[in-house]
LUMVEX-723860 format. One record per residue: chain; x, y, z of N, C-alpha, C in turn; residue in one letter. Coordinates in steps of 0.02 Angstrom, whole numbers, plus 50000, padded with zeros to 5 digits. Layout:
# LUMVEX-723860
{A {X Y Z} {X Y Z} {X Y Z} a}
...
This chain:
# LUMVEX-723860
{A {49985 49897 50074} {50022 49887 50072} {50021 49918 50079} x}
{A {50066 49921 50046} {50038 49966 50001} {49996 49970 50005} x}
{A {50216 49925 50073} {50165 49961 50052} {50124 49914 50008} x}
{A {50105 49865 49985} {50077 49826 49965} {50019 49856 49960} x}
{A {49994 49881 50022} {49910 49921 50018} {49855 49853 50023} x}
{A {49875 49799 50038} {49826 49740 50063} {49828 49739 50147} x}
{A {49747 49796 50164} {49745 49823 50237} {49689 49811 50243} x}
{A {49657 49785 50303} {49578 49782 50301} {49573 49867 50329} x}
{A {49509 49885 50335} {49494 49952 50343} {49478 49960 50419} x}
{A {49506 49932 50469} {49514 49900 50513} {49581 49926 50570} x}
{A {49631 49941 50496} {49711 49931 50536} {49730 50006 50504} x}
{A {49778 50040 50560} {49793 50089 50543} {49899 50083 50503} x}
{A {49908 50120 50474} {49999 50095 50438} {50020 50109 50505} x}
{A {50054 50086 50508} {50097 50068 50573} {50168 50109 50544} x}
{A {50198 50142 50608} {50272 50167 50600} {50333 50157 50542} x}
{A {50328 50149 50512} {50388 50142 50480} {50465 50170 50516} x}
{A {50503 50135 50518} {50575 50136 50521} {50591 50186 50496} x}
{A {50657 50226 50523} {50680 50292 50491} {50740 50268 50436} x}
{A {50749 50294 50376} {50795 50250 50329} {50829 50299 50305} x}
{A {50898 50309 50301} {50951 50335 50292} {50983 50337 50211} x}
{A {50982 50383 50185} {50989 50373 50116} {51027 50375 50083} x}
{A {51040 50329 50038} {51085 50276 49991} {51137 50330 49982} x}
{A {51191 50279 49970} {51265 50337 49949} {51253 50350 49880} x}
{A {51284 50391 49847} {51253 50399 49767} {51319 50375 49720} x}
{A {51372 50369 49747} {51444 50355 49730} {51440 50280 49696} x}
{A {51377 50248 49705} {51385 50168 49644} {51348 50193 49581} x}
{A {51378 50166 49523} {51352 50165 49458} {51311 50121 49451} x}
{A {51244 50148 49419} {51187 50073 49407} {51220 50054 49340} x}
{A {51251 50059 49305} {51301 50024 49252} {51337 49974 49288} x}
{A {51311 49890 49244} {51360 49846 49259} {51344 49820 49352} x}
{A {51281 49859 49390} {51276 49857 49448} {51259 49769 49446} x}
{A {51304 49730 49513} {51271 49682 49524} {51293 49705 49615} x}
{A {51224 49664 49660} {51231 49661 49730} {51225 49586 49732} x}
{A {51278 49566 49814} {51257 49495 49829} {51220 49516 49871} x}
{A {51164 49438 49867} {51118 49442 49903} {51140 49409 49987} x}
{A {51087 49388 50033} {51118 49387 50086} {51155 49306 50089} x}
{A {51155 49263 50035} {51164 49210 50025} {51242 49204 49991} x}
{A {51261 49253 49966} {51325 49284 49950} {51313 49261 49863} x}
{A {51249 49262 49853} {51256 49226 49769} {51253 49304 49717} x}
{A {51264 49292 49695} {51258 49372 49651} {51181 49356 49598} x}
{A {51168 49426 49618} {51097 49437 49561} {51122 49461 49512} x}
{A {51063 49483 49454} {51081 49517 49398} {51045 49576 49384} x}
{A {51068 49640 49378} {51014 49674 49376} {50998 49718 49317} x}
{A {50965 49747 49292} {50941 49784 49234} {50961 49865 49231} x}
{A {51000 49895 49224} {50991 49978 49247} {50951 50000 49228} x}
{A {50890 49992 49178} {50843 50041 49168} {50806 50023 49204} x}
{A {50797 49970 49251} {50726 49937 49296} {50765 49973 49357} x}
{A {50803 49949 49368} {50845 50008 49432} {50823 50063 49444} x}
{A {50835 50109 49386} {50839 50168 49385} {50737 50196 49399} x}
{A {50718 50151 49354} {50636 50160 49377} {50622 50150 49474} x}
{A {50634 50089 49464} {50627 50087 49548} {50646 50130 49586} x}
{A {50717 50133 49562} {50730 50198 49615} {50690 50262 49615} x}
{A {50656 50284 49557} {50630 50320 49569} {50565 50325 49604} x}
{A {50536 50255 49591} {50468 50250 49626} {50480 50227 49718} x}
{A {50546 50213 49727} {50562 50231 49797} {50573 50314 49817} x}
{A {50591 50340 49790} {50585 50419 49805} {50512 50439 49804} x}
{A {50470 50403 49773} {50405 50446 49747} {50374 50434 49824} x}
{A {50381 50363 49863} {50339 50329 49893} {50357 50382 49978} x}
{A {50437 50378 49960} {50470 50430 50029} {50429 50502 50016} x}
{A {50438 50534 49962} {50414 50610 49973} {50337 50600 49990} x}
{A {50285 50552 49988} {50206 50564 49991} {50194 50594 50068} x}
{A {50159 50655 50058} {50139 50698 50101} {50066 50685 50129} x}
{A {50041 50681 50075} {49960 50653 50082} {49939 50608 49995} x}
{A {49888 50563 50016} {49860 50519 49969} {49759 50520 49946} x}
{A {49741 50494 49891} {49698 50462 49897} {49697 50409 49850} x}
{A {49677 50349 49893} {49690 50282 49829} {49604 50257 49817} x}
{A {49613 50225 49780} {49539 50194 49750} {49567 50127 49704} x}
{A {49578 50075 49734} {49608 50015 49741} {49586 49939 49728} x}
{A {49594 49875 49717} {49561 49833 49746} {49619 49776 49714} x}
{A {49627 49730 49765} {49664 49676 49798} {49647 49625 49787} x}
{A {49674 49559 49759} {49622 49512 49732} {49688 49433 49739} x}
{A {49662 49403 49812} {49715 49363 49817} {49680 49289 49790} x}
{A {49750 49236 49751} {49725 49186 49741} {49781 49124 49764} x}
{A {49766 49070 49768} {49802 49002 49789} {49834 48979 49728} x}
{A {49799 48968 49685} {49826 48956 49615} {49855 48975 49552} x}
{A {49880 48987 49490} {49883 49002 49438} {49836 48994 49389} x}
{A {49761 49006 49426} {49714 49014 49381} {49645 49049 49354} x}
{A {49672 49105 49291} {49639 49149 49296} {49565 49137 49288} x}
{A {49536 49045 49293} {49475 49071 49288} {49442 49078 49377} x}
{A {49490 49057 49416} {49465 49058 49470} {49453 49138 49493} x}
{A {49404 49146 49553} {49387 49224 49574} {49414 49247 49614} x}
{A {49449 49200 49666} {49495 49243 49723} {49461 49274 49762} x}
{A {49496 49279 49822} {49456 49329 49866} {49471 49409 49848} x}
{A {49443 49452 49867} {49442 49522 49825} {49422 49563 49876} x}
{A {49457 49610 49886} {49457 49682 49932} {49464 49759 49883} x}
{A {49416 49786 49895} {49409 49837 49869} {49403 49866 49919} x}
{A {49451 49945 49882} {49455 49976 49963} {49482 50059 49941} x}
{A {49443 50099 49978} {49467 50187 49975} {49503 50202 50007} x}
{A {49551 50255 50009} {49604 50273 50086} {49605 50338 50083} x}
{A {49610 50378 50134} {49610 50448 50105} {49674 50457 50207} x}
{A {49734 50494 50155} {49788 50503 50208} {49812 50562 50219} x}
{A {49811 50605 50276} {49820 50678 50254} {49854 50670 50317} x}
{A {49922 50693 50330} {49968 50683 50398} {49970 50759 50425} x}
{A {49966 50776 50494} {49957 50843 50484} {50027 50846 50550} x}
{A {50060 50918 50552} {50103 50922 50585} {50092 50945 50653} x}
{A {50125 50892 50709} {50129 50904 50762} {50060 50873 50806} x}
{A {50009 50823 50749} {49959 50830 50762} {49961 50754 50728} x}
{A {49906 50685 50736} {49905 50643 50727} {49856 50650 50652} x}
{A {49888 50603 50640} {49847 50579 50551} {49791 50575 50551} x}
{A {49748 50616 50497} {49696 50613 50496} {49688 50555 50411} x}
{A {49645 50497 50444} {49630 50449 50391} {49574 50391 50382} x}
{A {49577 50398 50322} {49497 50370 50314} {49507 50319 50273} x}
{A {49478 50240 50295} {49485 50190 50263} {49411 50156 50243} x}
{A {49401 50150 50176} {49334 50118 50164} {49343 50055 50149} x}
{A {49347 50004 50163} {49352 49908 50127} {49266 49880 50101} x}
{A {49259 49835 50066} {49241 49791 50046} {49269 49729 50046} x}
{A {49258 49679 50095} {49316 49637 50095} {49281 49569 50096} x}
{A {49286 49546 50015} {49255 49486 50036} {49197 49458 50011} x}
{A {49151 49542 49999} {49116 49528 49964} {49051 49542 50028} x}
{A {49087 49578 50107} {49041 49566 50164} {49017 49647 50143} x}
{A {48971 49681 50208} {48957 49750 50207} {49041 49792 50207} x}
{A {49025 49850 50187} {49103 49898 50185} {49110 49921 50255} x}
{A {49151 49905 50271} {49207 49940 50344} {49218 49987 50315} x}
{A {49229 50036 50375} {49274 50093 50404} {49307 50110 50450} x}
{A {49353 50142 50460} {49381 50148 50474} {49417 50217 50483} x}
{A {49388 50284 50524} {49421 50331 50514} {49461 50355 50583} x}
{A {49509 50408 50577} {49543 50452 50641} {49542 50526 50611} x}
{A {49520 50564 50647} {49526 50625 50670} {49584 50648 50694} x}
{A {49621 50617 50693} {49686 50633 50749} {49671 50648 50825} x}
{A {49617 50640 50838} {49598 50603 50913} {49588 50566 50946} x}
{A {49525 50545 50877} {49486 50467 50875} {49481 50433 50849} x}
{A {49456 50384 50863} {49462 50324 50774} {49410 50271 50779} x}
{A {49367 50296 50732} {49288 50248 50718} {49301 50182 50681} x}
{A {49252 50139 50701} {49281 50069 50681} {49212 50053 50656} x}
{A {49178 50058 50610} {49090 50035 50603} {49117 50002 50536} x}
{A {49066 49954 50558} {49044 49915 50491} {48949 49923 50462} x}
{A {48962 49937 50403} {48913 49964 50373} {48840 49910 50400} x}
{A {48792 49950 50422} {48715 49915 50435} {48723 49889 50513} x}
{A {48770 49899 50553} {48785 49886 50648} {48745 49933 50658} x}
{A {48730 49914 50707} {48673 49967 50779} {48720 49998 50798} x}
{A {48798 49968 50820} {48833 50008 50852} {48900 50030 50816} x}
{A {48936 50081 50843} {48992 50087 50810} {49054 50109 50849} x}
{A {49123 50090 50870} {49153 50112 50890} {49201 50147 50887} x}
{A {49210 50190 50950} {49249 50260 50951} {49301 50243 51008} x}
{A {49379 50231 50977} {49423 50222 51028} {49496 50282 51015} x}
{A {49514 50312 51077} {49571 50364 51081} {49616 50348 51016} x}
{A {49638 50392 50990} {49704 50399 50937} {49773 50401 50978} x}
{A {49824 50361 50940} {49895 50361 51007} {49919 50418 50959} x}
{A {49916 50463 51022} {49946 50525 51005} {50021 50539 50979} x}
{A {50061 50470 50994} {50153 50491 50976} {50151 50439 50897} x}
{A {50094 50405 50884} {50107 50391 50820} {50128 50433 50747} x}
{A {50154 50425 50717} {50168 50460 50653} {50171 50402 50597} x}
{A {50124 50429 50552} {50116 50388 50459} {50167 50424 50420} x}
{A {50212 50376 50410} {50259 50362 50360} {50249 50318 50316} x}
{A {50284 50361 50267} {50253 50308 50189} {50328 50287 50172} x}
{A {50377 50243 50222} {50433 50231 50180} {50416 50123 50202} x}
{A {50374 50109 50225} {50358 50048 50220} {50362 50025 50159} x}
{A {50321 50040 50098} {50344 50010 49999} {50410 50012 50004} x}
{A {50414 50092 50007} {50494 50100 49981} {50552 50065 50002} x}
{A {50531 50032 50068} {50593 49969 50084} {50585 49926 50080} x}
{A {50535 49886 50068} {50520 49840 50055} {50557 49821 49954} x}
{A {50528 49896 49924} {50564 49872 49854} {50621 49890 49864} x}
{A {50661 49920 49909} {50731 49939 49913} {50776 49860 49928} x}
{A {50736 49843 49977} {50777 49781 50004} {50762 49728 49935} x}
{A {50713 49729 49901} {50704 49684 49838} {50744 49680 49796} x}
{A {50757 49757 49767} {50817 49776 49718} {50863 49755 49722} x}
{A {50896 49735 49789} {50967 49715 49810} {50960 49636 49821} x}
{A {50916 49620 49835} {50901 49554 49825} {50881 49505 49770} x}
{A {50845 49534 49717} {50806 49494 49654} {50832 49515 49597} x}
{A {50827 49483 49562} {50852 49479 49474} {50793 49554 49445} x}
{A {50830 49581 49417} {50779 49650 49370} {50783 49652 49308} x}
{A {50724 49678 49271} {50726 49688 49233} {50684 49731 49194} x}
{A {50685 49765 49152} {50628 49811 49126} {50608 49779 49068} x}
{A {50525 49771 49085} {50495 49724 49031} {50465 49769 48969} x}
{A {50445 49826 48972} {50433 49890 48928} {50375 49926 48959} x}
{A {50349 49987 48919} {50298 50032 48919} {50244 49993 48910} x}
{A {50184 49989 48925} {50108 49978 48931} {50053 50033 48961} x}
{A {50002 50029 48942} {49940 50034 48950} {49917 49990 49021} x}
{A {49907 50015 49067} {49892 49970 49144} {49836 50031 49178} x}
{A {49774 50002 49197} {49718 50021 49214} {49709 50095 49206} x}
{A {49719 50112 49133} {49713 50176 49116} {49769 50214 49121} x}
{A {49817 50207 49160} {49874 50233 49159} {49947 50226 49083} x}
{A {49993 50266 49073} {50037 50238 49040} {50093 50233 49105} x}
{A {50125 50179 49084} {50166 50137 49134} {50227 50108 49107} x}
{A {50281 50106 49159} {50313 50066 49138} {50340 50002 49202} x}
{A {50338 49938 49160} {50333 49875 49177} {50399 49863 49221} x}
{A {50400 49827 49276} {50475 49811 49303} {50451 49744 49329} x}
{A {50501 49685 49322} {50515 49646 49368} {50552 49626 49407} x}
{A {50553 49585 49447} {50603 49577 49517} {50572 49493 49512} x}
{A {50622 49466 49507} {50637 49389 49510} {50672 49352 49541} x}
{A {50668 49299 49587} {50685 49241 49610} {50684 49170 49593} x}
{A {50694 49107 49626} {50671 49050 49588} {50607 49046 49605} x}
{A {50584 49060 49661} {50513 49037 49679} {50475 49121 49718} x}
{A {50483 49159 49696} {50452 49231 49705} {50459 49276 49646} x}
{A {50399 49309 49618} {50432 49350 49580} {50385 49414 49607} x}
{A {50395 49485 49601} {50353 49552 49602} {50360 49590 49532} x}
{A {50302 49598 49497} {50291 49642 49441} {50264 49705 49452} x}
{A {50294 49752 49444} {50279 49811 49458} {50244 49868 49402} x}
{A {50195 49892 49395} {50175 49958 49366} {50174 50024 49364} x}
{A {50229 50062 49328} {50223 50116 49379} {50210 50175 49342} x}
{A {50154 50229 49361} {50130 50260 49315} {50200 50313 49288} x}
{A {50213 50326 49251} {50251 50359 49194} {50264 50445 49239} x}
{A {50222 50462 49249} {50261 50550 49271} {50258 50534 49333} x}
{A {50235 50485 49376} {50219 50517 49436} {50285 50449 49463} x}
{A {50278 50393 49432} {50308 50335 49468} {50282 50297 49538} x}
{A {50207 50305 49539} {50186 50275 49581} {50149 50229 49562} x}
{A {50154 50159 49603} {50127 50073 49586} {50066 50107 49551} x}
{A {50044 50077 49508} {49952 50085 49507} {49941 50013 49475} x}
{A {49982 49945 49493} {49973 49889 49471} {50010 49820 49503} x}
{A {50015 49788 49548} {50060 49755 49561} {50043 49669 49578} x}
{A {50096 49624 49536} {50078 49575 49553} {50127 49518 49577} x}
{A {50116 49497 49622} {50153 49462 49663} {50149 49383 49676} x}
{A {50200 49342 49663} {50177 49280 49652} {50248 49234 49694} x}
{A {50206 49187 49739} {50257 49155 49777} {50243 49080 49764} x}
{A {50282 49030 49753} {50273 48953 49742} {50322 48900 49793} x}
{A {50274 48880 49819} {50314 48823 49858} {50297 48751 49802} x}
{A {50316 48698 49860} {50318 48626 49832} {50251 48618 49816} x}
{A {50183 48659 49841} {50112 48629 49859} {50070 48681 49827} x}
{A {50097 48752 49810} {50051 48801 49794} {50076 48846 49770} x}
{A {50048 48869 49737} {50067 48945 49712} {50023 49012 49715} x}
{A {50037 49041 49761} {49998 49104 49799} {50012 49167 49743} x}
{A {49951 49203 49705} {49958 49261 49675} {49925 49317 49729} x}
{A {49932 49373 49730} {49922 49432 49749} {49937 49468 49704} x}
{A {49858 49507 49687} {49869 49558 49628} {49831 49624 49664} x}
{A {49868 49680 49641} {49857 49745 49666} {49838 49784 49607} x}
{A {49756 49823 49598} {49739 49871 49565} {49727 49928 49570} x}
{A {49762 49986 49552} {49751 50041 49584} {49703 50081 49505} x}
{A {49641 50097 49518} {49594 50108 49494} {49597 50202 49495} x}
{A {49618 50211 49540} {49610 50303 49549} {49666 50318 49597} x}
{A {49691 50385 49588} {49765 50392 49637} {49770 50458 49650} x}
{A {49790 50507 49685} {49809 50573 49701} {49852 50591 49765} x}
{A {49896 50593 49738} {49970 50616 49771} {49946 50691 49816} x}
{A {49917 50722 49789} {49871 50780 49808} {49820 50819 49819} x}
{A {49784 50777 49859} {49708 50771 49884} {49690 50831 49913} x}
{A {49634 50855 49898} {49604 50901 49932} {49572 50881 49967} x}
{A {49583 50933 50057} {49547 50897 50106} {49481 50924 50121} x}
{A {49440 50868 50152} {49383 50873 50128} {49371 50850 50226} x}
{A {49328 50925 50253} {49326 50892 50325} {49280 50841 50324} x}
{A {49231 50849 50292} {49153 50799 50302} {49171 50712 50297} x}
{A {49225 50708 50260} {49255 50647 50269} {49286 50622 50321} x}
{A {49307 50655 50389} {49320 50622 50447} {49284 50665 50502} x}
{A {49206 50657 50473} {49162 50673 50534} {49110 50620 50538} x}
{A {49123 50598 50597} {49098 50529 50627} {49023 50515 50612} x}
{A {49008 50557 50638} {48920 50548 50620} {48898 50555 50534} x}
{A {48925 50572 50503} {48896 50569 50427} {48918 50498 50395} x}
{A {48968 50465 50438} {48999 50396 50396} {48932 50336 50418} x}
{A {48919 50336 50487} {48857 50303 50499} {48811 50295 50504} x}
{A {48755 50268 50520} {48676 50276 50489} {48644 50326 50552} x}
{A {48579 50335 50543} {48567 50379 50586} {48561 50358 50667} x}
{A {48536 50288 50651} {48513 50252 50712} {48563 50207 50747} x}
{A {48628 50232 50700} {48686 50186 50756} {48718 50204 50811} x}
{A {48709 50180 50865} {48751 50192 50930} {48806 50209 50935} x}
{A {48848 50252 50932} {48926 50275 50927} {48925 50268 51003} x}
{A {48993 50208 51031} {48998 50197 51103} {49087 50205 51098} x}
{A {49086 50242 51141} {49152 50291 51169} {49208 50226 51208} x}
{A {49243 50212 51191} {49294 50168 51230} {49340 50244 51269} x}
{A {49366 50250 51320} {49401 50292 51372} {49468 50250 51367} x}
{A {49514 50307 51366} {49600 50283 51383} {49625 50226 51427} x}
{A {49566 50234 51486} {49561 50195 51540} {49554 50139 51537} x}
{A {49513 50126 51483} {49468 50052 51494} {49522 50002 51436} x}
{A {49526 49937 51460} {49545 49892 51425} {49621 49881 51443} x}
């Protein structure tokens, strides 16, 4: 998605939209928005006031490192195992110059993908291949991290809130938010000083199913030290793998 952060190691974040920021002239006291249905929600101001902040947290990220894992299921049942993605990201945007980023997955339970760019290039190997590929970086791209942040922006104004309290969530202290519908709800975790997800679970129900998506954020740093050896091509793959060059030209 994060921002959801459910990405195979495969796909690079794509553009985000430029987003223009909120007038400050409404009181979250007493705040209700209609939704696009013209029905009015209800909302919580202390769950507000959290979100909003974990939408500011998600706009200012300059650079990241997550240590994550993703665990989707069909049902409402925790003894079932779900499919499960575990996955590293390491995001360092540099100016004037394309993103340098490194994606590790486990997806599935298969060998771990990668996935890195240099801000030139971008390696695509999957762990134990003979070969590995190397295709051009689009140079006018830019990684923006306001994808979460609108996504829970447009939620807020759309879903019922509420602040469920303080907890304990994968080592973190947190505080709990929900966002409710009749048949969607998003539970949010958000670590306490910093206000970024490190927990999220997401649950959609039709007539036939009920789809969970749960998000664990296991390790986090808003301020990573960069580390070149991590987007140099030849140390991510084995010794004997073929690194084959795709050209601008071709394809």
């Amino acid at each position: 998605m994060k921002r959801m952060y459910i990405l195979s190691a495969c796909v690079l974040l794509t553009t985000a939209a430029g987003c223009s920021n909120q007038e400050e002239n409404t009181s979250t006291e007493d705040k209700k928005v209609e939704s696009n249905t013209a029905s009015e929600i209800e909302q919580d101001p202390e769950a507000l006031e959290i979100v909003e902040n974990a939408i500011d947290t998600e706009r200012n990220i300059e650079s990241l490192f997550l240590h994550q894992e993703m665990i989707m299921k069909m049902e409402d049942d925790e003894e079932a195992p779900g499919d499960t993605i575990e996955e590293k990201l390491w995001i360092f945007p540099e100016e004037g110059e394309n993103t340098h980023e490194r994606r590790e997955a486990s997806m599935f339970g298969n060998p771990l993908e990668y996935m890195i760019s240099d801000g030139e290039e971008i390696l695509i190997y999957t762990e134990g291949d003979d070969t590995a590929h190397l295709y051009p970086a689009e140079s006018d791209d830019e990684v923006e991290f306001a994808d979460e942040a609108s996504v829970m922006e447009e939620r807020i104004n759309t879903f019922d809130s509420r602040f469920v309290g303080e907890e304990k969530v994968n080592g973190y202290d947190t505080y709990h938010v929900a966002l409710e519908q009749e048949t969607e709800s998003h539970e949010y975790w958000f670590e306490k000083d910093s206000y970024f997800t490190v927990r999220q679970v997401s649950t959609m129900t039709t007539a036939d199913t009920t789809e969970i998506n749960e998000l664990n954020v296991l390790e986090f740093d808003l301020d990573p030290e960069y580390e070149e050896e991590l987007f140099n091509f030849e140390e991510a793959v084995d010794e004997e793998t073929e690194l084959i060059r795709t050209d601008d030209q071709e394809g």
